[in-house]
C-alpha positions in Angstrom: -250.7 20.3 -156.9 -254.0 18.4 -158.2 -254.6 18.6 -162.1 -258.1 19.9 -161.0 -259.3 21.4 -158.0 -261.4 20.0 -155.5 -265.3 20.6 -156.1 -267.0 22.1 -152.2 -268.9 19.0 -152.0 -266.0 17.1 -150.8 -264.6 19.7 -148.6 -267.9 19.5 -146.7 -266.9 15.9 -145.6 -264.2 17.9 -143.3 -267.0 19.3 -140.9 -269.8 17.0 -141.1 -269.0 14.9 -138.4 -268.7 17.6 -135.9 -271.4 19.0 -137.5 -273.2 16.0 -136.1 -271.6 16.2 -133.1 -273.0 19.5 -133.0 -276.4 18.8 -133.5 -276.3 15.6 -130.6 -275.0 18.5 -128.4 -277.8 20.8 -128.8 -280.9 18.5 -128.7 -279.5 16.3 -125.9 -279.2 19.7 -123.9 -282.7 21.2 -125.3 -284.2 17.9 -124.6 -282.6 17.4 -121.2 -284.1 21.6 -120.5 -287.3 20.4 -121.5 -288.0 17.3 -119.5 -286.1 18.9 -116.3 -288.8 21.8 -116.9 -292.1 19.7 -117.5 -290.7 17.3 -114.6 -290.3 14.3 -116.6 -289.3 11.1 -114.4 -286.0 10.0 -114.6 -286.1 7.1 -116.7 -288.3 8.6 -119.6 -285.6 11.7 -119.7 -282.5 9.1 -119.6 -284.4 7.4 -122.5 -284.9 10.2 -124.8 -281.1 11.2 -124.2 -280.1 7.5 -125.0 -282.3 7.8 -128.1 -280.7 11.0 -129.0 -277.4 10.3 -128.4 -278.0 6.9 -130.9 -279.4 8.4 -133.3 -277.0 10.4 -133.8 -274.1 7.9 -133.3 -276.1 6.3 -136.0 -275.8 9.0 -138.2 -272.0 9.1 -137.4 -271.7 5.7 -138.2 -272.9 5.6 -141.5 -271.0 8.9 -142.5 -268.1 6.7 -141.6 -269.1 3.7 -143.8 -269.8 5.7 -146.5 -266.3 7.5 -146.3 -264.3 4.7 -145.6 -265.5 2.5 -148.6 -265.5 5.9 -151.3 -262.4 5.9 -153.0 -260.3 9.6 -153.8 -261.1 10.5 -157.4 -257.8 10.0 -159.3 -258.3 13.0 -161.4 -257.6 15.1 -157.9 -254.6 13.5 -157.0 -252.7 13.4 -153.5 -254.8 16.2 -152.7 -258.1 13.8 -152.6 -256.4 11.0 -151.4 -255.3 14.2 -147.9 -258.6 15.4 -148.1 -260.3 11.8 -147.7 -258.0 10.5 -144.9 -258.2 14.1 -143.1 -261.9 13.9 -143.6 -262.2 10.7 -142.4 -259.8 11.1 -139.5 -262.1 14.1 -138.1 -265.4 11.6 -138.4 -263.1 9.5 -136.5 -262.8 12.0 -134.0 -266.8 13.2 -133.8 -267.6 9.6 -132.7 -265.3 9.6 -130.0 -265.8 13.1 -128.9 -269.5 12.0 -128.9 -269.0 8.9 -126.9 -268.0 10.0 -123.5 -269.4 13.4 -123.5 -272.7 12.9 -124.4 -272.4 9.5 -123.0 -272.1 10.1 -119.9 -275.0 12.2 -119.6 -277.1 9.6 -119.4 -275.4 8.0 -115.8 -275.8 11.5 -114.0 -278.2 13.1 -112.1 -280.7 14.1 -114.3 -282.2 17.4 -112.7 -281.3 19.6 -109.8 
């Protein structure tokens, strides 16, 4: 048991990156309803997805950086040091949940 509990801020870390994840998901698909619906050609649709989907990786990335070099606050014990590796093992996991699925989008047939 930690000497102090853990403030909400840090427990935040443990659904950001597929909160991010999220958010790629949503405008990729908006943004891939729109263009399909306006008739946008092929290569300015696969464009704004591959913008999307890097931005966003961006995002992921830095989330990453920023985890990985923050050290646990000692006053929380081997709960912080759980709560930062589980933290940044689910980042981990957004970026390559994001990778393929959101990827791949880009190679297929853009509308029907």
């Amino acid at each position: 048991m930690s000497p102090h509990p853990v403030p909400p801020r840090r427990l935040w870390w443990l659904v950001a990156g597929f909160g991010v994840w999220c958010s790629a998901l949503v405008v990729a698909y908006a943004l891939h309803a729109v263009g399909c619906a306006f008739g946008w050609s092929a290569a300015s649709l696969r464009l704004v997805l591959a913008l999307v989907i890097v931005a966003h990786l961006v995002v992921l990335g830095w989330m990453w950086r920023d985890l990985a070099t923050d050290r646990p606050e000692p006053g929380f014990g081997p709960t912080g040091t759980f709560l930062q590796t589980v933290a940044l093992w689910t980042l981990i996991a957004a970026v390559v949940a994001t990778v393929p699925m959101l990827g791949l989008t880009i190679a297929l047939t853009t509308c029907l």
